[in-house]
Backbone bond lengths (Angstrom), bond angles and torsions (degrees), N, CA, C in turn:
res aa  C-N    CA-C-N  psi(-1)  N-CA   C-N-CA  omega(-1)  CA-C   N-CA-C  phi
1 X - - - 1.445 - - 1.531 109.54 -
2 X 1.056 107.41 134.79 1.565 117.11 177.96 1.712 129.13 -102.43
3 X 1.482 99.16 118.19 1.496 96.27 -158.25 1.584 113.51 -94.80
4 X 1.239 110.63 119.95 1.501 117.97 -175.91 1.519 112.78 -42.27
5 X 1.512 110.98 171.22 1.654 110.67 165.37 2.230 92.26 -90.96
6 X 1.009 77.10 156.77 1.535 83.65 161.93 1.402 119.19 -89.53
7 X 1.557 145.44 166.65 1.076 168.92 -108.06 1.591 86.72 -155.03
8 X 1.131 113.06 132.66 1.436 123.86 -155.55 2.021 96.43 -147.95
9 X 1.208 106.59 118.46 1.583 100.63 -179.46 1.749 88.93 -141.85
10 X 1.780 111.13 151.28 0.943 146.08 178.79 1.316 130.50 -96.37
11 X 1.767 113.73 77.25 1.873 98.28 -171.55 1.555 102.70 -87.39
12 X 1.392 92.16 117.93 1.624 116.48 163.67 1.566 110.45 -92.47
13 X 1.193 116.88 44.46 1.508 114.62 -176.63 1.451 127.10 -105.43
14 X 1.671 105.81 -6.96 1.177 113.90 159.98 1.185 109.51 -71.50
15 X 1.949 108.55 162.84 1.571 113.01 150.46 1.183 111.98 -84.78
16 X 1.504 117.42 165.38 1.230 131.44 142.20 0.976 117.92 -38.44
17 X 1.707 119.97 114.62 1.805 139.75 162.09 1.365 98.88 -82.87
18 X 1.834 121.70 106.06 1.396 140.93 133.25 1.673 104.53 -47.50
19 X 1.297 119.32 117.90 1.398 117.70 176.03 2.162 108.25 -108.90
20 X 0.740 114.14 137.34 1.301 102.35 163.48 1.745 124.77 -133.42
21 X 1.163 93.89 27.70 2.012 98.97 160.82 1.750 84.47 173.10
22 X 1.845 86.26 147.25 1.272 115.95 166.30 1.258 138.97 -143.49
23 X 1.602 98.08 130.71 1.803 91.36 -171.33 1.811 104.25 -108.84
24 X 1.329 100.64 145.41 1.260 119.37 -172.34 1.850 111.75 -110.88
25 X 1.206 130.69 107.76 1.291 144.01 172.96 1.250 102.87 -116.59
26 X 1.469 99.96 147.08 1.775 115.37 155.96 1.843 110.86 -144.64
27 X 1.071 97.91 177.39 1.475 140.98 -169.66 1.333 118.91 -121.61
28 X 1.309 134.12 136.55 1.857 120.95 168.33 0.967 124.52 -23.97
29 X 1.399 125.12 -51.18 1.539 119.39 -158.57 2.084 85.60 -125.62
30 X 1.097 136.49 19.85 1.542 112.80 171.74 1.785 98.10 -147.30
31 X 0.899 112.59 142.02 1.548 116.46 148.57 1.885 122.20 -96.31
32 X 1.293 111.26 144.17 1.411 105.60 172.26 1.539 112.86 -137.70
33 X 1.270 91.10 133.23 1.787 111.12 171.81 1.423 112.54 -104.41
34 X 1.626 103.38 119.80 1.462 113.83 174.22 1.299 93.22 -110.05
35 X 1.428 96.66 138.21 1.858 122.77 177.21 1.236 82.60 -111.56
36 X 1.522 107.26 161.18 1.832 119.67 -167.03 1.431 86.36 -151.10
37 X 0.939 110.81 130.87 1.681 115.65 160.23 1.618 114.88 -114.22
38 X 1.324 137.11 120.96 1.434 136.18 -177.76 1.888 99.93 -97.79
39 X 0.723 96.05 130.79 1.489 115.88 168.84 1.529 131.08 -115.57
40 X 1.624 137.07 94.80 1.442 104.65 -176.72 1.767 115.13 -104.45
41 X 1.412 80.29 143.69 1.881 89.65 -179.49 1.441 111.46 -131.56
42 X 1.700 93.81 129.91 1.193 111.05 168.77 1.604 127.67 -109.89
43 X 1.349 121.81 121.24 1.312 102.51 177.68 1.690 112.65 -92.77
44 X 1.309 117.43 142.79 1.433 112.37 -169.82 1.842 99.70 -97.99
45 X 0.849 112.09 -32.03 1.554 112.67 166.62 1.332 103.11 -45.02
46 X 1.112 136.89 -131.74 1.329 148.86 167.58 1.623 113.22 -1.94
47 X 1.320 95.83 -4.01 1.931 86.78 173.32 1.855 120.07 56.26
48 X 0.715 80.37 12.81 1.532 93.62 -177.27 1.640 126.54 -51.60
49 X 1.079 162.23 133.99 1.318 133.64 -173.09 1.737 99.35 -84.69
50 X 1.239 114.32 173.12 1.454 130.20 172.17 1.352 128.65 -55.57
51 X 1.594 118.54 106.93 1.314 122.15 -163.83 1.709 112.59 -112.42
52 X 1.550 114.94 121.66 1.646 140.91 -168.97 1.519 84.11 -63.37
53 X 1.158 129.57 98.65 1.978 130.51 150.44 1.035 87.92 -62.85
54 X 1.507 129.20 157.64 1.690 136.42 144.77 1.488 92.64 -158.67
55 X 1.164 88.58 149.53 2.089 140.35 -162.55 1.469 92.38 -122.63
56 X 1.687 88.53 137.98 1.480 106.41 172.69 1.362 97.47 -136.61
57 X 1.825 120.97 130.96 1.076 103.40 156.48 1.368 107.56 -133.15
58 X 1.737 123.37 128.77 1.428 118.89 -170.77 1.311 96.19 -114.20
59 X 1.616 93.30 133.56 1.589 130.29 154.64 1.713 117.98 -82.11
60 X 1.235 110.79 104.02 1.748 110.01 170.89 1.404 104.00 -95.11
61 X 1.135 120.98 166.30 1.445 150.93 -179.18 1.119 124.74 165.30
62 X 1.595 104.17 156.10 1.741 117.54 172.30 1.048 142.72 -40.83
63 X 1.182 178.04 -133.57 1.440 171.88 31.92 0.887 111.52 15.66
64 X 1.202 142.34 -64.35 1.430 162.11 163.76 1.840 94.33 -33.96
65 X 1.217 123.50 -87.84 1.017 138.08 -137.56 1.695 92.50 -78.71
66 X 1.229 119.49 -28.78 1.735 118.81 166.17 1.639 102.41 -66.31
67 X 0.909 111.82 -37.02 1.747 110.56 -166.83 1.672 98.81 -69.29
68 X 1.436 124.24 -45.67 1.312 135.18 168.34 1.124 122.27 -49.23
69 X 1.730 111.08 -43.72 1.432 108.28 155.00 1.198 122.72 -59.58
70 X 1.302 128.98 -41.88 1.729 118.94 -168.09 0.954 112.95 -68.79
71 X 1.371 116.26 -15.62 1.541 120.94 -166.51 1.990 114.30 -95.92
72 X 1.279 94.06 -35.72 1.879 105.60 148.88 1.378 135.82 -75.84
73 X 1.460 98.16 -21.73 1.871 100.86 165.26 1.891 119.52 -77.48
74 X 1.748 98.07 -37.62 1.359 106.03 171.23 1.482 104.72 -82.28
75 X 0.871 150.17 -11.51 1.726 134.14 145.75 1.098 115.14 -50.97
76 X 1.224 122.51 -56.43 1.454 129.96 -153.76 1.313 107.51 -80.25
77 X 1.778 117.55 -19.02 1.572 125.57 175.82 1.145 80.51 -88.20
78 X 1.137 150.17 -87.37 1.564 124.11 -152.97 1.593 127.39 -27.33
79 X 1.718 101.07 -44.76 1.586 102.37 -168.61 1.383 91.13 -67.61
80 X 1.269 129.84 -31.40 1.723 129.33 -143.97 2.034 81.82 -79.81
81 X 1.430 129.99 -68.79 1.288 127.95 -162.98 1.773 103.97 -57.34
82 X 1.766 132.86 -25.01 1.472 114.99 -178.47 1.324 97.01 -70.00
83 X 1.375 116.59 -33.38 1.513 113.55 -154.34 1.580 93.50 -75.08
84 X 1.600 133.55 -52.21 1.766 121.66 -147.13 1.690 96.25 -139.81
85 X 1.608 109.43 15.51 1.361 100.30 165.17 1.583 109.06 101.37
86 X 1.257 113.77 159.68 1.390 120.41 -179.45 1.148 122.13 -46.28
87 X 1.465 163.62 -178.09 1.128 158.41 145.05 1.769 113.97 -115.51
88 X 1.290 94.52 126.15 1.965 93.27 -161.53 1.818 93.71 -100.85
89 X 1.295 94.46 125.03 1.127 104.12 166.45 1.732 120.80 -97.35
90 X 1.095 126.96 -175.99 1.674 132.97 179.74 1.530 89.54 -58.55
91 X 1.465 133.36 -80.89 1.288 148.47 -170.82 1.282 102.14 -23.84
92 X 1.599 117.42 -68.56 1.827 113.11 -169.09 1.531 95.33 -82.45
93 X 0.866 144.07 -6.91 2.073 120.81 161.50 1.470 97.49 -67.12
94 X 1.621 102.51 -55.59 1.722 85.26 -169.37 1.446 137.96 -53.51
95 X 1.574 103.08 -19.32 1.838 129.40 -152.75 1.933 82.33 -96.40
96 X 1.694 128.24 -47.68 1.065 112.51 -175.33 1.577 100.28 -78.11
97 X 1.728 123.50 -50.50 1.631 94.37 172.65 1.366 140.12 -37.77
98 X 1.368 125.63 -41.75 1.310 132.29 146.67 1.115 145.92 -30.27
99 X 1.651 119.57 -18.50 1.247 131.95 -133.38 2.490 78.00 -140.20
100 X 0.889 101.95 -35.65 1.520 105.62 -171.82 1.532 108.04 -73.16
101 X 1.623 112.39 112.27 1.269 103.76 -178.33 1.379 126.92 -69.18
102 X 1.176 122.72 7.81 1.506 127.28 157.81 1.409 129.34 -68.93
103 X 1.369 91.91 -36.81 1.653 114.52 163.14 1.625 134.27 -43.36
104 X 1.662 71.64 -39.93 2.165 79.42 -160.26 1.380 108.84 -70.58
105 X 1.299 132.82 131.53 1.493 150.56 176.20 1.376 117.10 -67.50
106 X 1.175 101.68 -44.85 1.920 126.05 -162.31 1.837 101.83 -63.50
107 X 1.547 97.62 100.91 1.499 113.76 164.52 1.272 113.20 -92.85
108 X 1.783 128.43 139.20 1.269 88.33 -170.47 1.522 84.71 -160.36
């Protein structure tokens, strides 16, 4: 007996999740990634002061399959920094501010 492929369809019906901080927890057998999205809204009608929306969207998975991820996200940052350059995070401004002897404070 000959077994078909299955019928394979693509829902593109979400939007795009802009994330801007993430916290990472796990469990024995799962890891979880919360994406956070902050949003601020003001309504000017109502006079209202400025209100923080935030979005959560969590990704669970295996051990295995998180480790697979880290290991395809740090590839893919590599190709991304030969191609358009390093990417500076908070950590390396602070580590080169630190590091600039114009910088240093410490009289002593």
């Amino acid at each position: 007996m000959m077994r078909k492929n299955p019928k394979i369809e693509i829902d593109n019906s979400d939007d795009v999740f802009w994330t801007d901080f993430i916290t990472v927890s796990h469990v024995p057998n799962q890891i979880a990634i919360d994406f956070r999205q902050t949003t601020p809204r003001f309504n000017p009608v109502s006079g209202q002061e400025q209100t923080l929306v935030i979005k959560h969207r969590v990704v669970l998975m295996s051990p295995e399959l998180a480790k697979s991820f880290l290991n395809t996200l740090k590839a893919n940052i590599e190709r991304y920094e030969k191609k358009f350059g390093k990417i500076k995070t908070e950590q390396t401004k602070k580590s080169k501010k630190a590091t600039r002897k114009d910088d240093l404070s410490y009289v002593g």
